[in-house]
N, C-alpha and C positions, 0 to 999 in steps of 0.2 A: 797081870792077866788082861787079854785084851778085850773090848767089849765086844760084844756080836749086836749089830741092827737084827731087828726081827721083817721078815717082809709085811707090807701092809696086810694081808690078808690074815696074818697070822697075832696081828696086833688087838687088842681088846674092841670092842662095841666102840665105849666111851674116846677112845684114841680113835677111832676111822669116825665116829658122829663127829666130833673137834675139827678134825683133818677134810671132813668136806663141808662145813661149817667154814674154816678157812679161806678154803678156794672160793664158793662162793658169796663170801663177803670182800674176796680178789675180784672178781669179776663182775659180781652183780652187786655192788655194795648197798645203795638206794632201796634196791627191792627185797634184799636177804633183812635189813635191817625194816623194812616194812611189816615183813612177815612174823619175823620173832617179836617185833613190837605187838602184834594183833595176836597172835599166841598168845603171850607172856599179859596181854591185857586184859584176854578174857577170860587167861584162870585164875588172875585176881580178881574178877568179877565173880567167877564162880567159889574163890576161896570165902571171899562174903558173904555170899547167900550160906554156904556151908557154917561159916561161924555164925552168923545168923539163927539160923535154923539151927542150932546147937542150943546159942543161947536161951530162942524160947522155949524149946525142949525143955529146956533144967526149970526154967521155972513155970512150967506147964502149960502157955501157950501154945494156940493150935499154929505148928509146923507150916510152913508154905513148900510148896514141890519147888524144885532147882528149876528156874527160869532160864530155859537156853534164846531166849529172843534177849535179854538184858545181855548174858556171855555175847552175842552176836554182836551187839551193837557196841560192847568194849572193845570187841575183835576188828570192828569196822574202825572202830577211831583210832584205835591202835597202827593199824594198815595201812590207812591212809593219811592218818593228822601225825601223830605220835614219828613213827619212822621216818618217814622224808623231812619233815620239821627238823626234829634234831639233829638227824644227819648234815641236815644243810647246816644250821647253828652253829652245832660244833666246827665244822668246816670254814665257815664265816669268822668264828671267833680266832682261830688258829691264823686268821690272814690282818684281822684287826687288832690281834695283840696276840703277836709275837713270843715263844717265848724268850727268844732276848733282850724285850724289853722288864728294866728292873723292876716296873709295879706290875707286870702282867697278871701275877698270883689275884693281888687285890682289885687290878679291873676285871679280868675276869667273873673272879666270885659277886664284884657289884651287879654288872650285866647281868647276870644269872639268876641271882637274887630278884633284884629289883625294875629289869624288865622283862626279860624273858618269862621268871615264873608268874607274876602275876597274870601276863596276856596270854600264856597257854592254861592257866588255869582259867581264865575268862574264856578262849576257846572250847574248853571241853566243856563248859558247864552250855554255851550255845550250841556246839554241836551237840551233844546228850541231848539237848531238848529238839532238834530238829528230829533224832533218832526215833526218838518216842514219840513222835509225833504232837508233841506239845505246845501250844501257844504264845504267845508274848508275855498273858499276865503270869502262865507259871515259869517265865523265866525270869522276870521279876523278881517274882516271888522267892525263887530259889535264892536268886541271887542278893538280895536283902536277908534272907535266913540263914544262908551257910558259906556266900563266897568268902566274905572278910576272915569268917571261922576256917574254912580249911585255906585261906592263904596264910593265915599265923601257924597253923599246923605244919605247911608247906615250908614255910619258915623254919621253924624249929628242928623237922627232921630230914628236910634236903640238905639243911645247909654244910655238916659236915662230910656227908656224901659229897656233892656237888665241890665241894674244894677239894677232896681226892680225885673225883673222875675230874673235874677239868683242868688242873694240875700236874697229876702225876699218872692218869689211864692215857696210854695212845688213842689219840684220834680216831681210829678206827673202831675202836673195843668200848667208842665213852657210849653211844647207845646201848650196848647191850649192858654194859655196867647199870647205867640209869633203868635199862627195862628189869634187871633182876631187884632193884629196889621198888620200883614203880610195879610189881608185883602186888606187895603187900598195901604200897602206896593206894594203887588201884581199889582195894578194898576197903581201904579206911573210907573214899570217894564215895563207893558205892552203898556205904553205910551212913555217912554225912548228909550226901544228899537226898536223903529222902522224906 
């Protein structure tokens, strides 16, 4: 029996959101992958305040209201640090290791590991602190109390993500691979750092 195409119009939500989702990450790759970064960052920001606010609920602390200037400022970093970063990265790493060369798998995942996440985690904890408008000694501060902590975290649960997206995800699809992690990722952040 033969198959029947259905016309686009006739096709589900989720099939026409994908299919223009496609085209422009055809077209506008840079800025599509900007935008669902700052999306997808700020409602990990907002999924924290949510567990958050859950958790001191259960144990009877008083509740704080959902902070949309915190989601804002994930949104910002996400937009502007997060998307064009990566996208350039990944693009960068695919020109400096090949995948036909034989060790690309393991330089890759070094790169990744061990320069790239540390400096984009040292990134966001600088930008975050410009966002909030905060000073030098509290970026100090932060960063003596929780960067080395959430770069072993960063560790432990990028890394076998990170050897799937930059391995075996196309090129085009490893930011948003990495932003659907960096989702929950984000919330772990926004709970560390404070």
């Amino acid at each position: 029996m033969p198959v029947q195409s259905l016309p686009v119009r006739d096709a589900s939500i989720h099939f026409r959101l994908l299919q223009q989702y496609l085209v422009l990450l055809k077209n506008y790759p840079i800025l599509t992958k900007s935008v669902t970064s700052g999306i997808l960052s700020a409602l990990g920001n907002l999924l924290s305040q949510i567990l958050e606010a859950r958790k001191k609920n259960k144990s009877g602390a008083p509740v704080d209201e959902i902070d949309p200037a915190a989601a804002a400022r994930y949104a910002t970093f996400g937009f502007f640090i997060t998307g064009p970063v990566s996208h350039i990265f990944y693009q960068l790493m695919e020109v400096w290791m090949p995948a036909t060369d034989p060790l690309c798998i393991v330089k890759r995942l070094l790169l990744d590991r061990l320069i790239f996440a540390p400096g984009f985690l040292l990134i966001f904890y600088f930008v975050m602190n410009i966002l909030e408008a905060k000073g030098w000694r509290d970026f100090e501060s932060k960063m003596r109390g929780s960067y080395w902590i959430a770069l072993k975290m960063n560790w432990k649960v990028w890394t076998p993500f990170q050897f799937v997206n930059i391995n075996f995800v196309p090129v085009e699809f490893r930011v948003l691979f990495a932003n659907m992690v960096a989702l929950f990722w984000y919330a772990y952040l926004a709970s560390v750092r404070k």
